[in-house]
Kinemage of the C-alpha trace (Angstrom):
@kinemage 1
@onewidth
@group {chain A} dominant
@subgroup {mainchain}
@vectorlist {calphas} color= white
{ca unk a 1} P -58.791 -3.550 6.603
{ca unk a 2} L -60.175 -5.084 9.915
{ca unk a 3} L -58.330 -3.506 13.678
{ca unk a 4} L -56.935 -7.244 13.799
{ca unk a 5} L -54.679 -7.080 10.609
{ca unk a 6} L -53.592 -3.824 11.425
{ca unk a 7} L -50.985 -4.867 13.771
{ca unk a 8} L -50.145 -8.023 11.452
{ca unk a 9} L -49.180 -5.488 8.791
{ca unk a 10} L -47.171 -3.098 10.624
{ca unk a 11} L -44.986 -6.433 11.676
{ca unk a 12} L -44.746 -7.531 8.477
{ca unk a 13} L -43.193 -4.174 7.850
{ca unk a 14} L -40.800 -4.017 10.770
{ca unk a 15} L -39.456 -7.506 9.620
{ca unk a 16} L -38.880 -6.200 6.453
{ca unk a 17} L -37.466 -3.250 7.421
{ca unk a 18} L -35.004 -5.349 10.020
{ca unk a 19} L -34.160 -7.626 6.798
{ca unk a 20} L -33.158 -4.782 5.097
{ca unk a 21} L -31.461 -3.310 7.497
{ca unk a 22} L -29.349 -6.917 7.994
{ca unk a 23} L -29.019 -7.413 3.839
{ca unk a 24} L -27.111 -3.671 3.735
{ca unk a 25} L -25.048 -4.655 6.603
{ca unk a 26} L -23.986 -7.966 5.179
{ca unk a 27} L -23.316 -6.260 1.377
{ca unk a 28} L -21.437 -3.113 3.482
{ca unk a 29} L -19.478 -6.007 5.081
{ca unk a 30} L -18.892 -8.119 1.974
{ca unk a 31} L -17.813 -5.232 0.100
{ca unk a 32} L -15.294 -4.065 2.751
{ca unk a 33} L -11.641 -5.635 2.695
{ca unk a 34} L -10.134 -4.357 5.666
{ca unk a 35} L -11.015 -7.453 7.663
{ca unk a 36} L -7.402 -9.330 7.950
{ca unk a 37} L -5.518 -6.158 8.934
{ca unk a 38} L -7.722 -5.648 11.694
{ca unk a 39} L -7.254 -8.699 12.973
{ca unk a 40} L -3.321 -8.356 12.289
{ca unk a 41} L -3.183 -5.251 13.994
{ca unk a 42} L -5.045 -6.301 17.074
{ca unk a 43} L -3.031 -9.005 17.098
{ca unk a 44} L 0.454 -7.054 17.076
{ca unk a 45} L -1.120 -4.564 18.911
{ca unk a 46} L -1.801 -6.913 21.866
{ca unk a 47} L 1.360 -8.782 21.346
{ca unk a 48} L 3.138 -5.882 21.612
{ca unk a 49} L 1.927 -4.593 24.687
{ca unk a 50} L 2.335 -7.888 26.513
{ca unk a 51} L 5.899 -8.258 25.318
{ca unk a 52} L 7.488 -5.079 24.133
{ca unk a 53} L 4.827 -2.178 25.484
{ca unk a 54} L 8.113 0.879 24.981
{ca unk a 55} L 6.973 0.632 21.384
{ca unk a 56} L 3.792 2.444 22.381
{ca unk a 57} L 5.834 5.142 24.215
{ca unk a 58} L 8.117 5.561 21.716
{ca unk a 59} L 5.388 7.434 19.853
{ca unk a 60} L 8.324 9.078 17.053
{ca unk a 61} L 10.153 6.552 16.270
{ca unk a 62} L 7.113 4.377 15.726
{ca unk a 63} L 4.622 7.110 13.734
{ca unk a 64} L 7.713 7.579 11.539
{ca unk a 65} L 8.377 3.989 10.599
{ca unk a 66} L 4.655 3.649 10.007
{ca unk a 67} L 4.869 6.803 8.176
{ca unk a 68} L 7.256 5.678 6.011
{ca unk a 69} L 5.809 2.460 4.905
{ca unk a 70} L 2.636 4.011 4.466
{ca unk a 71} L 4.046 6.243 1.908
{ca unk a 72} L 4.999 4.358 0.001
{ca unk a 73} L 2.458 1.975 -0.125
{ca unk a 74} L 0.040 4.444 -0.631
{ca unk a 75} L 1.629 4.591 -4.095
{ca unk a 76} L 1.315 1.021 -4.440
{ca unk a 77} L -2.281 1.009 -3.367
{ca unk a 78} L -3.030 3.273 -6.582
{ca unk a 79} L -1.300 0.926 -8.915
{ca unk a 80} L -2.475 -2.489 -7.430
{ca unk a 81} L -6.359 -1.034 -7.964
{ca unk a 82} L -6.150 -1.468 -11.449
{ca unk a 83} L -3.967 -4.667 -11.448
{ca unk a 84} L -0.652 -3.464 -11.784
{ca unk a 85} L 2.591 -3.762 -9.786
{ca unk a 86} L 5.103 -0.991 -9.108
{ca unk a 87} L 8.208 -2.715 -7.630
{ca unk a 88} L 10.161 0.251 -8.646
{ca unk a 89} L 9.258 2.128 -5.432
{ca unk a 90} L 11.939 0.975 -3.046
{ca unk a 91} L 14.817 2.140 -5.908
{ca unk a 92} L 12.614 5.035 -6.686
{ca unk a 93} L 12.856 6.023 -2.900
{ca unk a 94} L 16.486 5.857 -3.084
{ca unk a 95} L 17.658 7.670 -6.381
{ca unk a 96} L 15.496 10.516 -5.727
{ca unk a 97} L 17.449 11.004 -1.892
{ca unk a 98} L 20.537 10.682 -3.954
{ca unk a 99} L 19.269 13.347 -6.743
{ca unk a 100} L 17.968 15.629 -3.723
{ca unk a 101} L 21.168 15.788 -1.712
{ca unk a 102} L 23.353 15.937 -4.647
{ca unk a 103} L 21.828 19.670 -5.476
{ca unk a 104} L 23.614 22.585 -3.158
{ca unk a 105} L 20.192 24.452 -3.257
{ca unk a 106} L 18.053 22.189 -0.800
{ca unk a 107} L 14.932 23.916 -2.374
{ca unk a 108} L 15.376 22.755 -6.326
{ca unk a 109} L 16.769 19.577 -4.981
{ca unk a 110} L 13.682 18.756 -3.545
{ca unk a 111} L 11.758 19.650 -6.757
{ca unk a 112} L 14.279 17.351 -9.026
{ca unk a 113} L 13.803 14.787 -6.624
{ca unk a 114} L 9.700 15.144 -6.960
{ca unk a 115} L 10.278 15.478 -10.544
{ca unk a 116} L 12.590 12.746 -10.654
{ca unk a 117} L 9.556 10.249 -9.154
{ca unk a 118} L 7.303 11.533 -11.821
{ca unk a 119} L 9.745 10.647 -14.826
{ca unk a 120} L 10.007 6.993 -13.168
{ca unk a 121} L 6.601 6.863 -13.219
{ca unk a 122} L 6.038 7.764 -16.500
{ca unk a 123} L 8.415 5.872 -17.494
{ca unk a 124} L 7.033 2.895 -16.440
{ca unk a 125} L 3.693 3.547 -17.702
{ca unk a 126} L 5.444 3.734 -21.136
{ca unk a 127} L 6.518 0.205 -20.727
{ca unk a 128} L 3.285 -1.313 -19.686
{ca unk a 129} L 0.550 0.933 -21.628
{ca unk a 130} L 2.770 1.701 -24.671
{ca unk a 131} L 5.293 -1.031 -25.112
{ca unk a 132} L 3.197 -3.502 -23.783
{ca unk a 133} L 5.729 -5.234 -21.207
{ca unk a 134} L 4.017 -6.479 -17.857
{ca unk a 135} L 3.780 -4.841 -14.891
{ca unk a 136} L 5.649 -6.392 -12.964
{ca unk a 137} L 8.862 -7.207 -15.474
{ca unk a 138} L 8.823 -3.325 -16.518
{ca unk a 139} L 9.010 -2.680 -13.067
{ca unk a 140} L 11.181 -5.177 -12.117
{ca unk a 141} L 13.951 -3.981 -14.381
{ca unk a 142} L 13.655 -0.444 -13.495
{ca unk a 143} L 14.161 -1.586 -9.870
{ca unk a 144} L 17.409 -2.862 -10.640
{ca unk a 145} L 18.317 -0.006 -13.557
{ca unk a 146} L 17.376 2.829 -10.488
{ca unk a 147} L 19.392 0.479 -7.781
{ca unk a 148} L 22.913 1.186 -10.188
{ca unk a 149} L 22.272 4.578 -11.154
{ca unk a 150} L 21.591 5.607 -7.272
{ca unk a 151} L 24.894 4.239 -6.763
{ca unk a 152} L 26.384 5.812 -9.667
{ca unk a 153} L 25.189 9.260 -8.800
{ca unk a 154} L 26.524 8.820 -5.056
{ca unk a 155} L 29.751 6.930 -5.772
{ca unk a 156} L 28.914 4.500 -3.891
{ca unk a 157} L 28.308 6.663 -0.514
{ca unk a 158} L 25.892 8.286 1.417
{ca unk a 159} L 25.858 12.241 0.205
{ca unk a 160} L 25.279 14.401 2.879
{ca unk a 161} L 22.985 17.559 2.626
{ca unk a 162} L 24.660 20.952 2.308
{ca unk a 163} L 21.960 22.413 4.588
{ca unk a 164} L 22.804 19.832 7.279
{ca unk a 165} L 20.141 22.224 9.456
{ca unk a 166} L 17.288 22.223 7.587
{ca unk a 167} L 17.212 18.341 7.797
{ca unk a 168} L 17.492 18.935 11.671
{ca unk a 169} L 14.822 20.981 11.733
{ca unk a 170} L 12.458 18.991 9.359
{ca unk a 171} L 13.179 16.019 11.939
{ca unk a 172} L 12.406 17.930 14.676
{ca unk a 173} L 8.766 17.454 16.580
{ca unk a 174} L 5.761 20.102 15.833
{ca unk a 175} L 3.154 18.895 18.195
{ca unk a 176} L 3.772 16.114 20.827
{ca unk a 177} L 5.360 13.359 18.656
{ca unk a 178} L 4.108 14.693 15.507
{ca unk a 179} L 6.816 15.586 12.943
{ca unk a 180} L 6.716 16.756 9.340
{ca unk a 181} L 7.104 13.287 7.925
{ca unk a 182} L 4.077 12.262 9.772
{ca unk a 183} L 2.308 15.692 8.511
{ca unk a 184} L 3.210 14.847 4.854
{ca unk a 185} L 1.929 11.076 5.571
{ca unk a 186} L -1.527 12.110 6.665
{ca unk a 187} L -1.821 15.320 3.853
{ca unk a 188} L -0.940 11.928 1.317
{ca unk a 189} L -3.505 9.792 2.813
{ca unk a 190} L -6.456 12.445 2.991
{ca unk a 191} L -5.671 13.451 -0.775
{ca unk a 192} L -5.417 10.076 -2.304
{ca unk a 193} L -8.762 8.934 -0.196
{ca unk a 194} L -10.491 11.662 -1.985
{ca unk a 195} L -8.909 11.117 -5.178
{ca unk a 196} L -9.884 7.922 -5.264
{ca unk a 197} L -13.663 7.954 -3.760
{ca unk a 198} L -15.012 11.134 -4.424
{ca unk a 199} L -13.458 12.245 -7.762
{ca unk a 200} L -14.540 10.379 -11.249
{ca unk a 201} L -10.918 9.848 -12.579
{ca unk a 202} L -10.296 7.859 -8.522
{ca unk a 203} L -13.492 5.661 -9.068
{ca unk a 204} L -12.623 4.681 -12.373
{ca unk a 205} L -9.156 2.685 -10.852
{ca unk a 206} L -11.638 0.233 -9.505
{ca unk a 207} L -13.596 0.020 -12.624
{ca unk a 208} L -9.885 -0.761 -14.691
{ca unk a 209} L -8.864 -2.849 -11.834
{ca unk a 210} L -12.461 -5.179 -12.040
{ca unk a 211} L -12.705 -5.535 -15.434
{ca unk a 212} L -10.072 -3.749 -17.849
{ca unk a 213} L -12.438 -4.494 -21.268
{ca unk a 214} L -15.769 -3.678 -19.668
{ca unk a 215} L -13.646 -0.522 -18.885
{ca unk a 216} L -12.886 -0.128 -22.705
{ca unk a 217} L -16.435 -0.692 -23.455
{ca unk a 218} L -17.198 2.085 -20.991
{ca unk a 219} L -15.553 4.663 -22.557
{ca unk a 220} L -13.057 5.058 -19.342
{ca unk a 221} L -9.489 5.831 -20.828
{ca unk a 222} L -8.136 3.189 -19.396
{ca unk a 223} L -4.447 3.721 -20.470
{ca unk a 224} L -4.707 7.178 -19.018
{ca unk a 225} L -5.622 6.222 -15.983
{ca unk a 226} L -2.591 3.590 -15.379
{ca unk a 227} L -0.689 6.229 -16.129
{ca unk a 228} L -1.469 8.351 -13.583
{ca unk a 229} L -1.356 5.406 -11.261
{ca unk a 230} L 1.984 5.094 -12.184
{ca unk a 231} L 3.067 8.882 -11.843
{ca unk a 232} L 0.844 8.679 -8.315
{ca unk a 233} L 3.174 5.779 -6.614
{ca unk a 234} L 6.552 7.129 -8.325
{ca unk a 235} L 5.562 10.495 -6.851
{ca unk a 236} L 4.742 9.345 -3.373
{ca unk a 237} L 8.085 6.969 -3.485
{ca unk a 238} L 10.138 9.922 -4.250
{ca unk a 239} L 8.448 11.950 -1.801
{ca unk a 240} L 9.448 9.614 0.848
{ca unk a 241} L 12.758 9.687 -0.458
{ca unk a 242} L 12.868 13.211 0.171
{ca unk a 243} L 11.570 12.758 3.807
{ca unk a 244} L 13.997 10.046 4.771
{ca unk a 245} L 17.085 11.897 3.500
{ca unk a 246} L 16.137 15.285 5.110
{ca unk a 247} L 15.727 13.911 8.660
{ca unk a 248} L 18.637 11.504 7.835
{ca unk a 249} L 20.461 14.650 7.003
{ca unk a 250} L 21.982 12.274 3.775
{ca unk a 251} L 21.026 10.281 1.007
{ca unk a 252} L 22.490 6.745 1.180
{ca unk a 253} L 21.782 4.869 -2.166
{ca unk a 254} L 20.185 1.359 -0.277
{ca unk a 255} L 17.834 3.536 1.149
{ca unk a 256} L 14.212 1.180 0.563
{ca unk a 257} L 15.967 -1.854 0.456
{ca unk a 258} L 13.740 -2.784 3.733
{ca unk a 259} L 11.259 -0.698 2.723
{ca unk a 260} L 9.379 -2.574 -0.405
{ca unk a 261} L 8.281 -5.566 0.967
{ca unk a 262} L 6.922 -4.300 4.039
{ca unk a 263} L 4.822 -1.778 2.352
{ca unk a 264} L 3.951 -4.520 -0.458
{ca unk a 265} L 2.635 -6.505 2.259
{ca unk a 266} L 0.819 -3.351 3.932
{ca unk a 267} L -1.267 -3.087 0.824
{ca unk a 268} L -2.327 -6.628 0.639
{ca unk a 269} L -2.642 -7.372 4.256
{ca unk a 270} L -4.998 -4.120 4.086
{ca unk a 271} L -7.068 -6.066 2.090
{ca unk a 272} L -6.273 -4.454 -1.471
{ca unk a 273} L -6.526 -7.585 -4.104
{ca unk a 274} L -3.564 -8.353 -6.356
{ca unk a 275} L -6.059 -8.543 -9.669
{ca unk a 276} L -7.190 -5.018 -8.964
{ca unk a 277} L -10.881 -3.502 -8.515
{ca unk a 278} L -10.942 -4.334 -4.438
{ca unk a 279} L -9.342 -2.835 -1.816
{ca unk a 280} L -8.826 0.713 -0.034
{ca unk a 281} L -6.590 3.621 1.123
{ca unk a 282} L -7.797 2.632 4.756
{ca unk a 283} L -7.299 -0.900 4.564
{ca unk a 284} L -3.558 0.473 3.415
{ca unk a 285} L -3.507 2.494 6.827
{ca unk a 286} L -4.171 -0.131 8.452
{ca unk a 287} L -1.932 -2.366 7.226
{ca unk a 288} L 1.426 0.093 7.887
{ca unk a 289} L 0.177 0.631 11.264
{ca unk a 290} L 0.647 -3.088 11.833
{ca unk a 291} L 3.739 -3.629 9.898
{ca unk a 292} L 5.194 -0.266 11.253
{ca unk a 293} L 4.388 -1.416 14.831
{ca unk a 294} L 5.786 -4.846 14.138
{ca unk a 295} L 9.272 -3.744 13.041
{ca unk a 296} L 10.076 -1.341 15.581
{ca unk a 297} L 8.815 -4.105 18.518
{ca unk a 298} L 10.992 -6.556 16.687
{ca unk a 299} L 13.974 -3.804 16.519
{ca unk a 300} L 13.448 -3.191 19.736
{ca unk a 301} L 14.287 -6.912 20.786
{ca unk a 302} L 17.512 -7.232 19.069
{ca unk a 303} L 16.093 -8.873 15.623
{ca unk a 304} L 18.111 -8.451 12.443
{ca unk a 305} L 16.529 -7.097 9.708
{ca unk a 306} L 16.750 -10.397 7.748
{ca unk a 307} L 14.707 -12.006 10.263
{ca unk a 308} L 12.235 -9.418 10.628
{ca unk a 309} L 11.762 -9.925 6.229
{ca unk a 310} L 11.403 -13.555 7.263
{ca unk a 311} L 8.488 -12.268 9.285
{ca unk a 312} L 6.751 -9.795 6.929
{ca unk a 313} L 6.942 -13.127 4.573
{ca unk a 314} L 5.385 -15.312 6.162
{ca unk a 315} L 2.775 -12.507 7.325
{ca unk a 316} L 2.229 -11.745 3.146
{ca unk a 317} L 2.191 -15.153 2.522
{ca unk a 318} L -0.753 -15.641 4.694
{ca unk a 319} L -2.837 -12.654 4.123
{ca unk a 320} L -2.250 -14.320 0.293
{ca unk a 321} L -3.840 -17.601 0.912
{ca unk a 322} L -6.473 -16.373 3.382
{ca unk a 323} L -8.031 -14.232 0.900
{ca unk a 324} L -11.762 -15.415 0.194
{ca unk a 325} L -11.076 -15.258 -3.437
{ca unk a 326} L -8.158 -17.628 -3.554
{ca unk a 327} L -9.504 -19.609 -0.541
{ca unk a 328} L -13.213 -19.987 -2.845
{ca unk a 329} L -10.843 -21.477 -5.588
{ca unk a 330} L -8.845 -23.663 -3.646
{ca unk a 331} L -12.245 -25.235 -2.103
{ca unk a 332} L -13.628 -25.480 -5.847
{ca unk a 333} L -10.434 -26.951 -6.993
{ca unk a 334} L -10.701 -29.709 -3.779
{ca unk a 335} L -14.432 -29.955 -5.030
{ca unk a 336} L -13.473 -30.787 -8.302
{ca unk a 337} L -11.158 -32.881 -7.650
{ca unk a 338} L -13.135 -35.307 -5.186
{ca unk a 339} L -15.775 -35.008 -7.686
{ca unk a 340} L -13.175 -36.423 -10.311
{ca unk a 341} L -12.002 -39.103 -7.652
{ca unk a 342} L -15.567 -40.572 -6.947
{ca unk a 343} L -16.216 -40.760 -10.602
{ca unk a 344} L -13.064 -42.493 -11.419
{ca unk a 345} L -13.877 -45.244 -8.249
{ca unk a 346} L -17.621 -45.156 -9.474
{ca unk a 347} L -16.979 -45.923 -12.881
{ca unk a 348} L -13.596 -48.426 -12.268
């Protein structure tokens, strides 16, 4: 090796080493799916601040409306990896407030109302892994079966706590604006990001989610692992049931009615795809941050709640069409179909 191709070689080498460098930043970025509820939340965020900036000062009232949409689409998250739907949740959330507040001993009420979530949830992995029903029909009907038997269980009215204190104190501020919902919202957020990235039985919700038969194949128990899903978002639902009733200081049986949709749409605006195998806990995060921000700014102006749902629609219905994989089939499907039109006029 001459002194001259010296320096050609060790330029050679930084260019690869930049290309490299550029081809894992590209694949990090492909990979990731957080992109649209950045952009929503910078959007709201700015929004926000232009037109309603109390929001931002109002740190409790708005950490505990993101707190409670991120909840319970935390739950969701688990059960959309793998291509499932749980929407259960909302009625799930409201019968385990009801079972809670119903029991004198606030203690083993909020134990039946954990266990409560957990029977749902199995439950409605027995319909989809056992019976064979789908997702979203199983899930479906239980939201509707849980809707009657909250009111059934309540009579038809909110049922106050006996320990009317101990909600008053669980609503009450630890640090700054940070109260024990928030706590419990963070503690579910840290556990299920491990769960699901660092421990086998998480990863493997991506692998059931991508491909459920190359899963088979695997050896992953796939039907195990729904389950858990299952028992995961019935457990977090109920837990938030528990949370809204003890700072509400009572259970009212259309508790969640508002709540599904927007934490639906936190999931998928977070960039966690409906067929399962994409998406993340911090995408979810992101996504009740913007929602959560979004409904107390709109509350704030004087907007009914069905016109804030007409929002969160349209807001789903976009992150929907604007993701790459649907947006890569609708271009093929205009491909094909110019493809089919010149052919016709070529051959006519």
């Amino acid at each position: 090796m001459t002194q001259h191709d010296t320096p050609v070689k060790q330029t050679m080498q930084l260019g690869q080493a930049h290309g490299s460098f550029l081809d894992r930043v590209r694949v990090t970025i492909a990979r990731r799916t957080e992109g649209r509820g950045l952009a929503l939340l910078a959007l709201v965020v700015v929004v926000t601040a232009l037109l309603e900036p109390v929001v931002f000062s109002s740190y409790q009232v708005t950490l505990g409306r993101v707190a409670l949409i991120g909840l319970v689409a935390l739950g969701l998250t688990a059960v959309i990896l793998m291509g499932e739907l749980d929407l259960s949740v909302a009625s799930t959330l409201a019968v385990s407030g009801v079972v809670m507040a119903s029991i004198p001993d606030i203690g083993l009420g909020i134990v039946a109302a954990l266990l409560t979530g957990l029977v749902i949830g199995a439950i409605n992995a027995f319909f989809v892994v056992i019976v064979g029903i789908n997702s979203f029909i199983a899930t479906l009907g239980m939201l509707f079966a849980l809707r009657g038997l909250a009111f059934v269980l309540s009579d038809e009215k909110p049922v106050r706590l006996t320990n009317i204190d101990a909600g008053i104190a669980f609503g009450a501020p630890l640090v700054g604006p940070i109260t024990p919902r928030i706590l419990l919202f963070i503690a579910a957020f840290v556990a299920l990001q491990i769960f699901l990235t660092r421990m086998k039985a998480g990863r493997e919700f991506y692998a059931v989610g991508g491909n459920r038969q190359a899963a088979v194949d695997a050896g992953i128990p796939v039907r195990r692992r729904i389950l858990t899903g299952f028992l995961i978002s019935g457990f977090v639902a109920s837990l938030a049931g528990v949370i809204n009733t003890l700072e509400r200081t009572a259970a009212d049986p259309t508790a969640g009615s508002t709540v599904l949709l927007a934490s639906f749409a936190a999931a998928i605006i977070g960039g966690v795809v409906l067929n399962g195998g994409r998406g993340s806990v911090l995408g979810t995060l992101i996504g009740a941050f913007s929602l959560g921000i979004l409904q107390v700014a709109l509350t704030l102006s004087g907007v009914q709640v069905d016109i804030q749902d007409i929002f969160i629609g349209v807001i789903l219905l976009l992150a929907v069409i604007t993701d790459p994989a649907n947006l890569r089939a609708a271009l093929a499907g205009v491909r094909s179909s110019l493809r089919g039109r010149e052919k016709a006029q070529s051959t006519g």
